[in-house]
Structures are given as C-alpha cells and as structure tokens.
C-alpha positions in Angstrom: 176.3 35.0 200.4 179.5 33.2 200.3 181.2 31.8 197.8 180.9 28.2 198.8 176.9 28.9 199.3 177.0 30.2 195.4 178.4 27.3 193.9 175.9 25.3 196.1 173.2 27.2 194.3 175.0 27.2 190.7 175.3 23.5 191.2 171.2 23.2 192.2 170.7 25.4 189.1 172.2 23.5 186.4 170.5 21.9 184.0 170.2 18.1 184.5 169.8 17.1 180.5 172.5 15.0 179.7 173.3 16.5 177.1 174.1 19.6 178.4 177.8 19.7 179.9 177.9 21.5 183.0 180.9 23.0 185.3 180.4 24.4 188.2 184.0 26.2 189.3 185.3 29.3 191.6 187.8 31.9 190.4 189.4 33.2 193.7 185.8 34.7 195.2 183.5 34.3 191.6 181.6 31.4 191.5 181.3 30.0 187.6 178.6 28.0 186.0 180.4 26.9 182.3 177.4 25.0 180.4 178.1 23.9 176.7 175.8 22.1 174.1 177.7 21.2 170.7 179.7 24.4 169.2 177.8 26.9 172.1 178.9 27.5 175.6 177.6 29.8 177.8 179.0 31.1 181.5 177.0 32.5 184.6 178.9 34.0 187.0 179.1 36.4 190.5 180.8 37.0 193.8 177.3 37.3 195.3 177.6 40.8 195.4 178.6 43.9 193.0 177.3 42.2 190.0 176.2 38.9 188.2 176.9 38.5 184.7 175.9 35.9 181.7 178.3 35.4 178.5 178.1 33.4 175.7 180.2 32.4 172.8 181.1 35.3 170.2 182.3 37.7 173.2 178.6 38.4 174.1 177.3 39.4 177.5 175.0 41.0 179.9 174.8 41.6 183.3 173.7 43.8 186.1 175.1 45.3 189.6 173.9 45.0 192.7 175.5 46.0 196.0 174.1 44.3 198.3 171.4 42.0 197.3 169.5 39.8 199.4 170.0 35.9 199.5 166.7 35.9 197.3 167.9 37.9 195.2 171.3 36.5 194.3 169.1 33.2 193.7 166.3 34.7 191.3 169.2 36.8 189.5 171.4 33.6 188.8 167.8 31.3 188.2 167.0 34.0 185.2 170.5 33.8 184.0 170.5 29.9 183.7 167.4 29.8 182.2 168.8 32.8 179.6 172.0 30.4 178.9 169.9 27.1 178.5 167.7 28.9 176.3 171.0 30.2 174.1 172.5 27.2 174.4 168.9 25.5 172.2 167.7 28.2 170.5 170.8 30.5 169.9 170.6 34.1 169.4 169.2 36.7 166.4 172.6 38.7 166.0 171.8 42.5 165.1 173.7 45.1 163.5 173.1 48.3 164.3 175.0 51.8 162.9 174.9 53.5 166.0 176.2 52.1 168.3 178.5 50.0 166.1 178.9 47.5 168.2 176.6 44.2 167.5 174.4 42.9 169.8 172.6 39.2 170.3 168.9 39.4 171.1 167.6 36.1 173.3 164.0 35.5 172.9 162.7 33.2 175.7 159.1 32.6 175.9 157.4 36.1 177.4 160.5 37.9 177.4 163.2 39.5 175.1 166.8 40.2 176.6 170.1 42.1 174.5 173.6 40.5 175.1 176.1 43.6 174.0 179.2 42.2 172.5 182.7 43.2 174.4 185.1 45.6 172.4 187.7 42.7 172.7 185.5 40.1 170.8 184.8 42.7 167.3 188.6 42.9 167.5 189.0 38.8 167.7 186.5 38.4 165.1 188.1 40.6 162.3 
C-alpha cells in the first residue's frame, strides 16, 4: 500500500466526534494519525509495511511487524489501533509497575479485550 492510499485510509478511520482533534500527516513514507482529547494525545502510524505502531502520551507504545501484509491487513491493523487510541483517549489507561521488568507499562481495557502499551526507555528518563 502506498503512502498516499494510507493516509486515505487514516483519514476514513478517524473519529468524526467533534471533540476529538484529528491530524492526519506523512513523515517522508509513514503516514500519521495525531488524535488528542483535553491533556491526552495519542498517534497511529505505518509505512504500510515492516510495522504499525500506536503511542500515547507518557512515552507509551505498542506495535507489531509485518513484512508484507495484505491491503486487508494494513486496514484491520490500523482499524484496531484507532479504536485502541479513541478508547485511551476516553477512558485512559491503568498504569502498572512491575519489579521485573522495571520498566512500567499502561494496560487499555476495551470492551472484550485487554492490550499492554510498554513505556520507551527515553520517556522513564524524561519523567524523572
């Protein structure tokens, strides 16, 4: 899939609630989805290939690679990570703490389904 046909399907996916800011942007091949309620934002993004990831604020994030996904597939994979980011962006996130690994992690809990953002090495250092 192409970068231009990405953002066309970003732009399909985004939530339409008004009050719900959405972005749809490319950086150089990755197309972007930036969605923001209040103090949360949260970001879906891919080249439509190699990998899709979602992050949200507090340097948490998930994602998953694929080489070379079907058309489907790059749709369902970005559908399930807008719905995870609207969901954040509403509900939040029950931030855990765990001693091994150190390193927190936010747990999502949208209807039916339970999915662990791992926080980046970068943001533990930022939030100190």
């Amino acid at each position: 899939m192409q970068t231009e046909d990405l953002v066309a399907v970003l732009r399909a996916l985004a939530p339409e609630d008004g009050a719900v800011a959405a972005e749809v942007e490319t950086d150089g091949d990755v197309a972007v989805l930036r969605l923001s309620l209040g103090s949360r934002w949260a970001v879906v993004s891919t080249p439509g290939d190699w990998w899709y990831e979602l992050a949200v604020d507090g340097g948490f994030s998930t994602g998953e690679p694929d080489r070379e996904p079907s058309d489907d597939e790059v749709r369902a994979v970005l559908a399930r990570y807008v719905d995870l980011a609207v969901h954040y962006l509403a509900h939040g996130g029950t931030e855990v703490r765990r001693r091994w690994p150190r390193s927190p992690t936010l747990l999502l809990r949208p209807p039916g389904d339970e999915v662990v953002l791992r926080q980046v090495v970068g943001a533990r250092l930022l939030r100190r």
